[in-house]
C-alpha positions in Angstrom: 0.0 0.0 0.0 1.4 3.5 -1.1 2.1 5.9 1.9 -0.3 8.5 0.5 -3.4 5.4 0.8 -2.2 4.9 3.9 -2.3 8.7 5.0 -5.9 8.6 3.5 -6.4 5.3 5.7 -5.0 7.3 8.9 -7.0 10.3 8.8 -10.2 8.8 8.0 -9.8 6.5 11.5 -9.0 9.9 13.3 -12.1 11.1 12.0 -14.3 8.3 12.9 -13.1 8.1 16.0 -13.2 11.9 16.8 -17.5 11.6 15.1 -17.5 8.5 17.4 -16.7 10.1 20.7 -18.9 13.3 19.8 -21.9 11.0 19.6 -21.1 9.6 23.0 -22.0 13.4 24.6 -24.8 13.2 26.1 -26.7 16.7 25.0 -28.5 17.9 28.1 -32.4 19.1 28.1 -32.6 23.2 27.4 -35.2 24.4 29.9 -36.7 27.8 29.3 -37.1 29.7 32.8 -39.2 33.1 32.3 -37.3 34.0 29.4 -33.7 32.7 30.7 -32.2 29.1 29.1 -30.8 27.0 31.8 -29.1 24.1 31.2 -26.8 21.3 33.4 -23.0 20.8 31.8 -21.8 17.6 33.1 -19.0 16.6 30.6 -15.8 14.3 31.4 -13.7 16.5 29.6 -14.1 20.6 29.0 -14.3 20.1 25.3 -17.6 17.7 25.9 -19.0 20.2 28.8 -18.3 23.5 25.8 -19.8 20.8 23.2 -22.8 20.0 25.3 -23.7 24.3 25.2 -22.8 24.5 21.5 -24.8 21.8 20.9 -27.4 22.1 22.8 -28.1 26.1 22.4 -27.5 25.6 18.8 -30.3 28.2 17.6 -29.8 30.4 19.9 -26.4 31.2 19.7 -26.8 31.2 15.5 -29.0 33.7 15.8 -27.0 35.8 18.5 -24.0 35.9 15.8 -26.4 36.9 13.5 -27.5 39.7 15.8 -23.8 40.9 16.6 -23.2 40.8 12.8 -26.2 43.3 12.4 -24.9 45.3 15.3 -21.8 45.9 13.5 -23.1 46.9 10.6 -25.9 49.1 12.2 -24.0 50.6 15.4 -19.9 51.4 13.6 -19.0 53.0 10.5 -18.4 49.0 9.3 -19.6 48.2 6.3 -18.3 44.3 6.5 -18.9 42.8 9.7 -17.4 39.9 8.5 -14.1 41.7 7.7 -13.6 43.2 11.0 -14.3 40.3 12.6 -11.5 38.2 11.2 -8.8 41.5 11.7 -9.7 41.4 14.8 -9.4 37.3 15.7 -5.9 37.5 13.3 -4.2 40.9 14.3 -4.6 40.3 18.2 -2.9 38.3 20.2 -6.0 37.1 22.4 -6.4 33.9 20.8 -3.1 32.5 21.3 -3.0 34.2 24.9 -5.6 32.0 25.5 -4.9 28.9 24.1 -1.1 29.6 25.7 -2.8 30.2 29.1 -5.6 28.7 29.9 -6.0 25.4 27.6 -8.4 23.9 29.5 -11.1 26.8 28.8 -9.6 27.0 25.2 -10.7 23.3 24.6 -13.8 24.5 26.5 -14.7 27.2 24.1 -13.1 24.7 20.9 -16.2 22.6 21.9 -18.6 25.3 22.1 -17.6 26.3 18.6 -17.9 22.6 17.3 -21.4 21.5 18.9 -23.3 25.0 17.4 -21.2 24.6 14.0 -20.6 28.7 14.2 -17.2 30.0 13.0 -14.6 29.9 15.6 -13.5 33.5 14.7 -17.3 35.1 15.1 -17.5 33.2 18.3 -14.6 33.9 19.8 -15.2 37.9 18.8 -18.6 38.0 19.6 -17.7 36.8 23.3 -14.3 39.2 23.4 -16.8 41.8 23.7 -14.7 44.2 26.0 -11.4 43.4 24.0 -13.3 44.0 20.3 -15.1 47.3 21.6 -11.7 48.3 22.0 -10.7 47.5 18.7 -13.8 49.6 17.6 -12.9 52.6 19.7 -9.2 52.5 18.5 -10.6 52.7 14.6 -12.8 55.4 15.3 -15.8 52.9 14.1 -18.4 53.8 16.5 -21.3 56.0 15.9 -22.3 56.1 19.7 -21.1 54.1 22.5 -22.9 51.5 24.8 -22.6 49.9 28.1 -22.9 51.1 31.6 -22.5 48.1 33.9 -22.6 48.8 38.0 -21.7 46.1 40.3 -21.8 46.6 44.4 -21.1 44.3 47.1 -22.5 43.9 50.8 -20.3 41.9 53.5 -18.8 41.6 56.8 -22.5 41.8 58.6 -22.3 39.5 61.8 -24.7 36.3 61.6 -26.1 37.7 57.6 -25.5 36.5 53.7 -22.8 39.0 52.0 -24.5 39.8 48.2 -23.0 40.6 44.8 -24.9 42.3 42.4 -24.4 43.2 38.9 -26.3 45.3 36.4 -25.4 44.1 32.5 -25.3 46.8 30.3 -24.5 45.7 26.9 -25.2 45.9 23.6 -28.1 44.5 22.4 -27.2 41.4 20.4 -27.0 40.3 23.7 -31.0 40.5 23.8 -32.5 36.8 24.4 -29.8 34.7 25.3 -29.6 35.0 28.7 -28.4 31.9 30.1 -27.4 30.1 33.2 -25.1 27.2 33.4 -25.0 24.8 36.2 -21.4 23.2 35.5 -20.5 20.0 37.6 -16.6 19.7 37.7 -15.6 16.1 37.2 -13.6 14.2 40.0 -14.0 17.3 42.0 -17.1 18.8 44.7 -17.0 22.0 42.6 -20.3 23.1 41.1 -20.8 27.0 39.1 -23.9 28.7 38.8 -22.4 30.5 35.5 -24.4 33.3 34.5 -24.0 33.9 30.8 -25.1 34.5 27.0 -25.5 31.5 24.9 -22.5 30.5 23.3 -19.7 32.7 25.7 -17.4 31.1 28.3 -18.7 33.6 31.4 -20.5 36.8 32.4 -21.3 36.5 36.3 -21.5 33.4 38.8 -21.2 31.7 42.0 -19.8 28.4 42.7 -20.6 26.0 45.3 -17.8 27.3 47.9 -19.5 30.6 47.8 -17.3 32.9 45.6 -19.0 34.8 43.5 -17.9 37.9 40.8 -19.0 40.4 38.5 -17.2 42.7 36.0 -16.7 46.0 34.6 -14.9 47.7 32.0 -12.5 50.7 33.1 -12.8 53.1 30.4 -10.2 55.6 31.4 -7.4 52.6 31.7 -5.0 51.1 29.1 -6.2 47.9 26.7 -3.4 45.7 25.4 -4.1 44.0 22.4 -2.8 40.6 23.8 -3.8 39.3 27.0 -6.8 37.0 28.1 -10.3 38.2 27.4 -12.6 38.9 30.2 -14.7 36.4 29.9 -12.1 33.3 30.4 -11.0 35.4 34.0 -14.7 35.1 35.2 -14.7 31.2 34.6 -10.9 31.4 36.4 -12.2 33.0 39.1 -15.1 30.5 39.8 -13.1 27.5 39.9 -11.7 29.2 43.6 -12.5 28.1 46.7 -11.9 31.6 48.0 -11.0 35.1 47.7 -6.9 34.6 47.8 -7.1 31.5 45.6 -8.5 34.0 43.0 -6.1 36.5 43.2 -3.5 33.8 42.6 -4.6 33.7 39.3 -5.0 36.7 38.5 -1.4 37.7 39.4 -0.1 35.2 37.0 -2.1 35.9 33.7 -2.2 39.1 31.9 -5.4 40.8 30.5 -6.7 41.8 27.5 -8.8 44.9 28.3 -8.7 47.3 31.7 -11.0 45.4 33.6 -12.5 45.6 37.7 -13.8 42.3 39.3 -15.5 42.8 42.1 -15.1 39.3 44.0 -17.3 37.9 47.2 -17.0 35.3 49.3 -18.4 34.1 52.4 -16.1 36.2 54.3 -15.6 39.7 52.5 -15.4 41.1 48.9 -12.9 42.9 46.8 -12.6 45.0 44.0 -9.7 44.1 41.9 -8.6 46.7 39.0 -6.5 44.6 36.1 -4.9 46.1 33.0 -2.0 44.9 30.6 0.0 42.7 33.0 -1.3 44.4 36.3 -3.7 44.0 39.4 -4.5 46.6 41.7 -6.9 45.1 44.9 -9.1 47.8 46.3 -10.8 47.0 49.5 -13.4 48.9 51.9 -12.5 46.5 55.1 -13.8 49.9 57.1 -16.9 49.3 55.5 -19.4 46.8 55.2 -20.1 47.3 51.2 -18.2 48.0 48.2 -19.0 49.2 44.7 -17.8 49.9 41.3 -18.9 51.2 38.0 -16.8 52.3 34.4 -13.5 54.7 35.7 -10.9 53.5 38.0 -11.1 53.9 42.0 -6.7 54.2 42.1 -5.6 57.2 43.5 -2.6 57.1 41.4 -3.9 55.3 38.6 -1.9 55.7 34.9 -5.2 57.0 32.9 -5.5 57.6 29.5 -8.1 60.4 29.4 -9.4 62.3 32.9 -13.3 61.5 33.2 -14.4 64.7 35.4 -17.3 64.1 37.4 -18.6 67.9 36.7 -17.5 68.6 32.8 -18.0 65.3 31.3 -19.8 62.5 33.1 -22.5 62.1 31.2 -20.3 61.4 27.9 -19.3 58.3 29.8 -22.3 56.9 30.9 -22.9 58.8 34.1 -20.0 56.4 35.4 -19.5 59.0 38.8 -23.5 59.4 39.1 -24.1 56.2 39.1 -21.3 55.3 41.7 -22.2 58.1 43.8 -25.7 56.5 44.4 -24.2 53.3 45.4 -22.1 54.3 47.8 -25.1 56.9 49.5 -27.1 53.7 49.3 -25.3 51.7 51.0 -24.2 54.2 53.2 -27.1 54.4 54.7 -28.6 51.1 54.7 -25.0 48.4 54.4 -25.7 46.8 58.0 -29.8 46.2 56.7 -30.1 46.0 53.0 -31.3 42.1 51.6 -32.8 40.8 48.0 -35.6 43.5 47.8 -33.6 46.7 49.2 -31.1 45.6 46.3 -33.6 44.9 43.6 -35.0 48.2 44.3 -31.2 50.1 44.3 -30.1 48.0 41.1 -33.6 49.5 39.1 -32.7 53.0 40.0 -31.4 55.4 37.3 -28.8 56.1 36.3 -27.8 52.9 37.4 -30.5 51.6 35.5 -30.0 52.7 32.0 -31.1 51.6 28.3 -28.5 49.9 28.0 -29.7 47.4 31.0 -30.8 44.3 30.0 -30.2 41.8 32.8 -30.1 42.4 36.6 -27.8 39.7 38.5 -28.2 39.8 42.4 -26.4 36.9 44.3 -26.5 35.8 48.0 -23.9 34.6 49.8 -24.2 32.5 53.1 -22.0 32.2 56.2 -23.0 28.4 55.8 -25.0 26.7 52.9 -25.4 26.9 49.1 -25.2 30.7 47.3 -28.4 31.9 45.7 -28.3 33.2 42.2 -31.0 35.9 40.9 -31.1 37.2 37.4 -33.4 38.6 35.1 -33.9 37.9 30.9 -34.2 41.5 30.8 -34.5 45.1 31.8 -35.1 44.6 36.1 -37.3 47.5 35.9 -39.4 45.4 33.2 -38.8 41.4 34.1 -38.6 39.7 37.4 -35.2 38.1 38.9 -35.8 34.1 38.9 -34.2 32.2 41.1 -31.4 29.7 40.5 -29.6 26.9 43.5 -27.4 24.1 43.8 -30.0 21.9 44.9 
């Protein structure tokens, strides 16, 4: 037999065998919860636990690229989605960063890619939303800007729950396909809540040990255009056991976009400011609640442009505003607040904003399973449904 037959021969049993073990994941059931797709990822591997959500969320991811396609075209000076798309997968180095760094997750997010049969490049973009809205902003393609997230945390209260909450406020593409992920860790007692979009890696969540996080962009930081997207930190950050286990990690990685994650567990919370190859921890220990919106908290921090609470706030999403009412909220009410006191602070303007369109509020026990609340929409509009590790 020639050696080009028995090439042929070779590859052909790689690719049965590859079809053979991809028919062997077990797809789990979609359930629709009041407008938010939940769904149990139990895989041996992370490629089958990323195939099981490709697979399994299929439609709705397709029609999310779709969406983010349109965006492009509708919301920059783009006229080829498609061409900015691949410039930005092939000129960064936030692919290989990830695949050099965390090749678990990239096998993860491989499988994701395979079980919804979506480009790898549109997927991987479309979920590098902070990194590629940098990539926008650096070409000048924007006609007006989006996103206004706000994330706050309560702790330290003698005999109560500490509480994370985060408002999402993205662009909308990200409109109906809201999901939650319950992710069961082989050979290990960890379990994630992962609060997400169908088809990316990680938005929000809380595991089992009871550390939880939520993210927002620092708009007045420097972006590197290498570095791990934000997305692949979050699901980092929820395989910890605690609060010092994830800044571990984050000292040895570096970051794609300027970034704050604001981190609970059952003892405290922190805000933690990365950019480039950086982290900067920020804690209110004096106090007994924390928050965080779009411009850095660093007194000394190396800014690109100066973000002036009086001159020019609102051009940036009413980032000081919005902060300012946290902090007088929980000023006044830290020791006190629960769910409902939250709900209520998280659907205030300018916190709330049209940009809004999911609300995640999470509760954190001294002993027992977290509690995860989030909405499919607008908090002012839809209500928060409840998700547990039971």
């Amino acid at each position: 037999m020639k050696k080009h037959t028995l090439l042929v021969v070779l590859l052909l049993s790689i690719g049965s065998t590859v079809s053979s073990q991809i028919k062997e994941i077990k797809i789990p059931i979609v359930e629709y919860r009041q407008g938010i797709y939940y769904l149990e990822l139990d895989g041996n591997t992370a490629y089958e636990r990323g195939f099981q959500q490709g697979k399994a969320l299929e439609f709705v991811i397709k029609n999310s690229l779709m969406n983010f396609e349109n965006w492009i075209a509708d919301k920059t000076a783009i006229k080829v989605p498609e061409e900015a798309i691949s410039d930005f997968a092939t000129s960064s180095g936030y692919i290989e960063s990830t695949k050099n760094q965390l090749p678990e997750l990239f096998n993860e997010f491989q499988g994701i890619v395979d079980g919804a049969q979506v480009d790898f490049n549109t997927l991987f973009t479309y979920q590098s939303f902070d990194e590629f809205y940098s990539y926008l902003e650096a070409g000048n393609h924007f006609k007006k800007n989006e996103g206004n997230c706000t994330t706050t945390g309560v702790f330290g209260r003698e005999n109560q729950a500490n509480f994370l909450t985060h408002n999402n406020d993205l662009p909308s593409y990200h409109e109906d396909a809201v999901t939650i992920l319950k992710i069961k860790y082989p050979n290990s007692g960890l379990v994630i809540l992962q609060q997400t979009f169908a088809g990316q890696i990680g938005q929000n969540g809380v595991n089992n040990y009871g550390v939880a996080v939520g993210i927002n962009t620092i708009i007045d930081m420097p972006v590197s255009t290498k570095g791990l997207p934000v997305s692949f930190n979050v699901r980092k950050i929820l395989e910890s056991k605690n609060i010092t286990e994830s800044l571990e990690y984050l000292k040895k990685v570096d970051f794609g976009t300027s970034m704050n994650y604001l981190i609970a567990d059952r003892e405290t919370a922190i805000t933690v400011e990365t950019w480039e190859d950086n982290i900067e921890v920020i804690d209110n220990k004096k106090q007994q609640y924390i928050a965080h919106t779009n411009h850095t908290l660093q007194e000394n921090a190396p800014v690109i442009y100066e973000i002036d609470e009086d001159s020019n706030d609102s051009s940036f999403g009413y980032t000081h505003a919005r902060l300012n009412l946290a902090n007088e909220t929980l000023g006044d009410s830290a020791n006190t607040i629960d769910f409902e006191g939250l709900r209520e602070l998280k659907s205030t303007r300018p916190i709330l904003n049209k940009s809004t369109i999911m609300g995640t509020i999470i509760r954190i026990p001294k002993k027992g399973f977290p509690i995860l609340w989030t909405t499919p929409g607008s908090p002012n509009t839809f209500n928060h449904v409840k998700f547990t590790f039971d």
